[in-house]
C-alpha positions in Angstrom: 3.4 -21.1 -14.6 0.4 -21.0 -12.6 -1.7 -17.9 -12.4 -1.3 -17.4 -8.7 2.3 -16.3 -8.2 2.1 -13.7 -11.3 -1.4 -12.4 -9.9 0.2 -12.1 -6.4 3.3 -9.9 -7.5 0.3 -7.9 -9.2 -0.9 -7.5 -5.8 2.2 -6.5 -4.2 3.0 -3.8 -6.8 -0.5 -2.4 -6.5 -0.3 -2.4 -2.9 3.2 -0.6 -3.0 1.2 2.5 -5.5 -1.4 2.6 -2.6 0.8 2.8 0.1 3.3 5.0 -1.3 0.6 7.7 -2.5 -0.9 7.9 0.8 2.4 8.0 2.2 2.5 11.8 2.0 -0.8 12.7 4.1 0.3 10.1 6.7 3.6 11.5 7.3 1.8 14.9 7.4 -0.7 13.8 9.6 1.9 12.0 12.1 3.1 15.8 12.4 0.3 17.3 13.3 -0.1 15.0 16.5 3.2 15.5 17.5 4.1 12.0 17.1 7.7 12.1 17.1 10.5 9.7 18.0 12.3 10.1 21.3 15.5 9.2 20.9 16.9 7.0 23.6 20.3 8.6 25.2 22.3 5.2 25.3 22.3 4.9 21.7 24.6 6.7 19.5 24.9 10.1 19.7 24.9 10.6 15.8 21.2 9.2 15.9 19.9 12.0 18.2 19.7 14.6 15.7 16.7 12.0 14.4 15.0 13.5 17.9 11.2 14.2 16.8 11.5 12.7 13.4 7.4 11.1 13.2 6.8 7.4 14.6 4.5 5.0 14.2 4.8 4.9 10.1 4.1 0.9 10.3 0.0 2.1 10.0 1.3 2.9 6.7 2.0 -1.0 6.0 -0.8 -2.5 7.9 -3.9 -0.9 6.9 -3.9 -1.7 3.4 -2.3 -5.3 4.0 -6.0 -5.9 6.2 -8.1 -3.9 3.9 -6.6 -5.7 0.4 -6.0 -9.2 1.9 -10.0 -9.2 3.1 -11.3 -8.0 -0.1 -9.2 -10.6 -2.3 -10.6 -13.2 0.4 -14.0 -12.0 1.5 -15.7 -14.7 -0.9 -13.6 -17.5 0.8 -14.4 -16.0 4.0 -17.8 -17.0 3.9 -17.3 -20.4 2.4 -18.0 -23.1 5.0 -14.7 -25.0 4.7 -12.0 -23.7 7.0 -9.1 -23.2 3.6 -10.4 -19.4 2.8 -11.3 -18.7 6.7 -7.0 -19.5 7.1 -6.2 -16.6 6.2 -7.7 -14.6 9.8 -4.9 -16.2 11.6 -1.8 -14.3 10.0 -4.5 -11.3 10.2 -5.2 -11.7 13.6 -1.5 -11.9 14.7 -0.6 -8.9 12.5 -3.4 -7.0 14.0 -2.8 -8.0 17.7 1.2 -7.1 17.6 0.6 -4.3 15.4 -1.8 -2.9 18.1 0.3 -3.7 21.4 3.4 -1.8 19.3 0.7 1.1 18.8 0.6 1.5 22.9 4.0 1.3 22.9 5.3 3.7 20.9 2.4 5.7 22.4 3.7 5.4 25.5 7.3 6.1 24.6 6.4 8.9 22.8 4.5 10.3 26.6 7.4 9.8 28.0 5.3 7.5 30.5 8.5 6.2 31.9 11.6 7.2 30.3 13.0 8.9 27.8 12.3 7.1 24.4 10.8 4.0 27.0 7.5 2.6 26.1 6.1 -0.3 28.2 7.7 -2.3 30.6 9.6 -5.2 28.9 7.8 -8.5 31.3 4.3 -6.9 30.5 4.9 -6.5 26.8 6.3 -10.0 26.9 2.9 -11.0 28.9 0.9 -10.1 26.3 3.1 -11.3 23.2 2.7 -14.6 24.9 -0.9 -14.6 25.2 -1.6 -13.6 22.0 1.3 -16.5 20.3 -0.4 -19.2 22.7 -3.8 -18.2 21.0 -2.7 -18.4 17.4 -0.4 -21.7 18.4 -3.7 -23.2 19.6 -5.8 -22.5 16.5 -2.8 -24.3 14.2 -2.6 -27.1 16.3 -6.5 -27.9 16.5 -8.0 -26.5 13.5 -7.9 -28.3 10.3 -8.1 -27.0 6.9 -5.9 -24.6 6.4 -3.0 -25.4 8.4 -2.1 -28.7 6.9 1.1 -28.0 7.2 0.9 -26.7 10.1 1.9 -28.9 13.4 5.0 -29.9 12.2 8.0 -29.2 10.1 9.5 -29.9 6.6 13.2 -30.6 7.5 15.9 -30.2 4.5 16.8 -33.2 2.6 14.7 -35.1 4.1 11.0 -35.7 1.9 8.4 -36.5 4.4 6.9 -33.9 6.0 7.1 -34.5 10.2 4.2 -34.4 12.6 4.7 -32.9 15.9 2.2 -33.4 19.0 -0.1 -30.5 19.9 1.4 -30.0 23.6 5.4 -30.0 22.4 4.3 -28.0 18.8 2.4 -25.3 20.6 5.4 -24.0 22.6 7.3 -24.5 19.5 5.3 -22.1 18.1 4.5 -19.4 21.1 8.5 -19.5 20.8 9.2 -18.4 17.0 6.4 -16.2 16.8 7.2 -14.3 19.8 11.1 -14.9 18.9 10.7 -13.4 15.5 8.5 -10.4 16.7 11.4 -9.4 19.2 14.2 -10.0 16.4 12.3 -7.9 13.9 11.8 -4.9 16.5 15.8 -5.0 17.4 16.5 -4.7 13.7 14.5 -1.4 13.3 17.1 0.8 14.1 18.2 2.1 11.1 16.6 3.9 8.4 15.3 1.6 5.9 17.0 -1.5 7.3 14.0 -3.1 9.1 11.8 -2.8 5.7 14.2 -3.9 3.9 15.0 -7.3 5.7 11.2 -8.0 6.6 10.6 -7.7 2.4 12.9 -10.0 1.5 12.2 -12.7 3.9 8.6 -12.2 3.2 9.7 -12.2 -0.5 11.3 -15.9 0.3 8.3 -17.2 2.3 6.0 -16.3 -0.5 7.4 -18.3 -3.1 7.7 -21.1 -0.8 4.2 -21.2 -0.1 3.4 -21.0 -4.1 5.5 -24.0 -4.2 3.1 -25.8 -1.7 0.2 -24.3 -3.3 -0.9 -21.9 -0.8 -2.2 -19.5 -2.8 -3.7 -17.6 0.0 -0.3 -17.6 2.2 1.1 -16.5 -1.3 -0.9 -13.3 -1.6 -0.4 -12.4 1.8 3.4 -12.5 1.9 3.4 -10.5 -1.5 1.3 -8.0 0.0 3.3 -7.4 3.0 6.4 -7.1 0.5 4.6 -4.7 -1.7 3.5 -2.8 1.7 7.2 -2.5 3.0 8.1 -1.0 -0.3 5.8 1.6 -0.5 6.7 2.5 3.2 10.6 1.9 2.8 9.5 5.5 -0.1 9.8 7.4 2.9 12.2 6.1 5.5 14.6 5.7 3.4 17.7 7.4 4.7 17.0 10.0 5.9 13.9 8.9 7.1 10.9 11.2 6.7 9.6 8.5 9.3 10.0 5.7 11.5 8.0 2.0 11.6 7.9 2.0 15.2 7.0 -1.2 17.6 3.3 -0.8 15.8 5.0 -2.0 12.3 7.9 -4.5 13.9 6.3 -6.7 16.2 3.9 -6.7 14.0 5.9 -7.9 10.8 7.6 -10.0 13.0 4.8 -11.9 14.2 3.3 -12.2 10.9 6.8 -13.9 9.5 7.2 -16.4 12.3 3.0 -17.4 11.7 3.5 -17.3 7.9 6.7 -20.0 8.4 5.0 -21.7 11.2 1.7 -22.2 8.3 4.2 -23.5 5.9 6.1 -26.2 8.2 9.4 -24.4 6.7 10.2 -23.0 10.1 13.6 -24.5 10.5 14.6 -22.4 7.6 13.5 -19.2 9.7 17.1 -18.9 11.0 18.5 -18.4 7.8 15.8 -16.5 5.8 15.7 -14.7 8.8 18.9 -14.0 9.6 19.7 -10.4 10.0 16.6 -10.5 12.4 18.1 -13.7 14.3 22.1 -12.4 14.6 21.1 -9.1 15.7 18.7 -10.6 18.7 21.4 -13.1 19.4 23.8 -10.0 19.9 21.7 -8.1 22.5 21.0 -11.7 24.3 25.2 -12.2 24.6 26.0 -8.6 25.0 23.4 -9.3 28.2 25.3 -12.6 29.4 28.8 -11.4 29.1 28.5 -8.2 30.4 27.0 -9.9 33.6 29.1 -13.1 33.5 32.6 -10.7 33.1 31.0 -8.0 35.6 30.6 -5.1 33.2 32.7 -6.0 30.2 31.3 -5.5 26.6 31.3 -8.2 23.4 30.3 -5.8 21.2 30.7 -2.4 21.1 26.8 -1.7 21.8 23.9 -3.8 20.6 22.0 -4.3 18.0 24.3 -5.5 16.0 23.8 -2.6 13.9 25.4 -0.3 16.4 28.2 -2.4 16.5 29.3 -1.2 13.1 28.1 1.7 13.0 30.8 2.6 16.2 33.1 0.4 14.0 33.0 3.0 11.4 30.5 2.3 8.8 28.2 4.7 7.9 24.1 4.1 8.7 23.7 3.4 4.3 26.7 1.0 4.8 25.5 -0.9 7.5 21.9 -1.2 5.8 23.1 -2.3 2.4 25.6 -4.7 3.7 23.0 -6.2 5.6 20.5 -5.9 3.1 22.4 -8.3 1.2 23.1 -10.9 3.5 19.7 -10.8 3.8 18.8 -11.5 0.3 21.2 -14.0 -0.2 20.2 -15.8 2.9 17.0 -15.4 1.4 18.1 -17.4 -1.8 19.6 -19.8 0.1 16.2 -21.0 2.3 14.3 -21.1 -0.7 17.0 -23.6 -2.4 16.3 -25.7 0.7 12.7 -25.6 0.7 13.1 -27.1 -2.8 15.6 -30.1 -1.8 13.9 -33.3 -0.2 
């Protein structure tokens, strides 16, 4: 075995010790600024007595996914060749999403328009756009470090396929903005968001060891050891919330990370809690307009759906949990099979 895969779960078990023992403080400190959840009213009733519970715990995850991931690669960093300087991009997007959700949540937390509302949906959409396009572009042009970038690996078959610049660049705007969104519809549920963003992180991680990414490798296992030491305290019941600042964060990171590996056909599956339950608010959306007011679902997310059904919130997290690992399992197996 090659000594990057065991020093990167070192990295992600250190990372989950540093995040869980500042975990305390942070929820503290969340308190004292009055930074509490509003819940919204069309949701279900049993999640209003989480009213006030403190937001914004996906700080907890990013700041010492930047801080570690720049000190393992600040020697690479300054190298001339463009391999070490790779690793800004999945930086960059985590930062940029993470700091958009930040003024949301802000904003919902105001009250600015609506109860539990944070900005409007079209401007936050502008904005997820602009910063996708601006990662898409540095992929497509840049060498280096995104080899296998600008395309795609597709299962069972063993070359890897080149894509041009202007049809691989909406490509890419698409899943990273697609897989932001997904990743902010799952976090509705105590624990269920960390949970699924681990796992597929988890997944993506070895596949990148198996291209030799080392970099990619480290990342990924940082994020996974991150969500752990944050999933310490919103675990149900959730001393806090990751808020918009933590999921389109995540989110974005996870659509980069596939899109820098050329596995992003397998997104659908390693992703697929994330994928079903944006899929249900989209049809939920088109029926109810198509049938003039009728319902597919009981109420979207997904999560919702089954929660009304009669599962209980730790039901509906574990069950999805592990769909989520073994869809997981099953994109790796792929990545492995050309």
């Amino acid at each position: 075995m090659t000594p990057e895969l065991p020093f990167a779960l070192s990295l992600g078990a250190i990372t989950f010790l540093l995040t869980a023992i500042w975990g305390d403080p942070f929820v503290e400190i969340l308190r004292r600024l009055r930074l509490g959840k509003q819940i919204r009213e069309t949701g279900p009733q049993s999640h209003l007595a989480k009213t006030g519970t403190p937001t914004m715990g996906g700080v907890l995850i990013l700041v010492p996914v930047v801080l570690i991931t720049l000190g393992l690669n600040l020697a690479r960093l300054i190298q001339e060749t463009v391999t070490g300087s790779s690793i800004l991009l999945p930086l960059f997007v985590l930062l940029g999403f993470g700091t958009l959700g930040a003024v949301d949540d802000l904003e919902g937390i105001r009250g600015v328009r609506e109860r539990g509302e944070g900005m409007r949906a079209r401007t936050k959409l502008v904005f997820q756009i602009v910063l996708a396009v601006t990662a898409a572009a540095v992929m497509a042009f840049v060498g280096g470090g995104f080899q296998n970038a600008n395309g795609v690996y597709i299962p069972l078959f063993p070359t890897f396929v080149d894509i041009p610049p202007l049809l691989w660049i909406p490509i890419a705007v698409f899943i990273i903005v697609g897989t932001s969104n997904a990743v902010n519809f799952v976090d509705g549920l105590d624990g269920l968001a960390g949970l699924i963003t681990a796992s597929a992180f988890a997944a993506y991680g070895a596949i990148a060891h198996l291209q030799g990414q080392a970099f990619l490798v480290q990342f990924s296992f940082i994020i996974v050891g991150a969500c752990f030491g944050f999933l310490w305290y919103n675990a149900h019941p959730a001393q806090m919330f990751m808020g918009d600042v933590g999921s389109l964060a995540l989110g974005a990171a996870l659509g980069t990370v596939a899109l820098m590996t050329g596995q992003w056909l397998l997104l659908p599956i390693i992703a697929i809690i994330p994928v079903a339950t944006m899929l249900s608010v989209i049809l939920q959306v088109a029926y109810f307009r198509l049938t003039g007011g009728q319902r597919l679902f009981r109420m979207t997310p997904l999560h919702h759906h089954f929660e009304l059904g009669g599962w209980s919130e730790t039901q509906v997290v574990q069950r999805f949990w592990l769909m989520g690992i073994l869809a997981a399992m099953l994109g790796v197996a792929l990545a492995l099979l050309r």
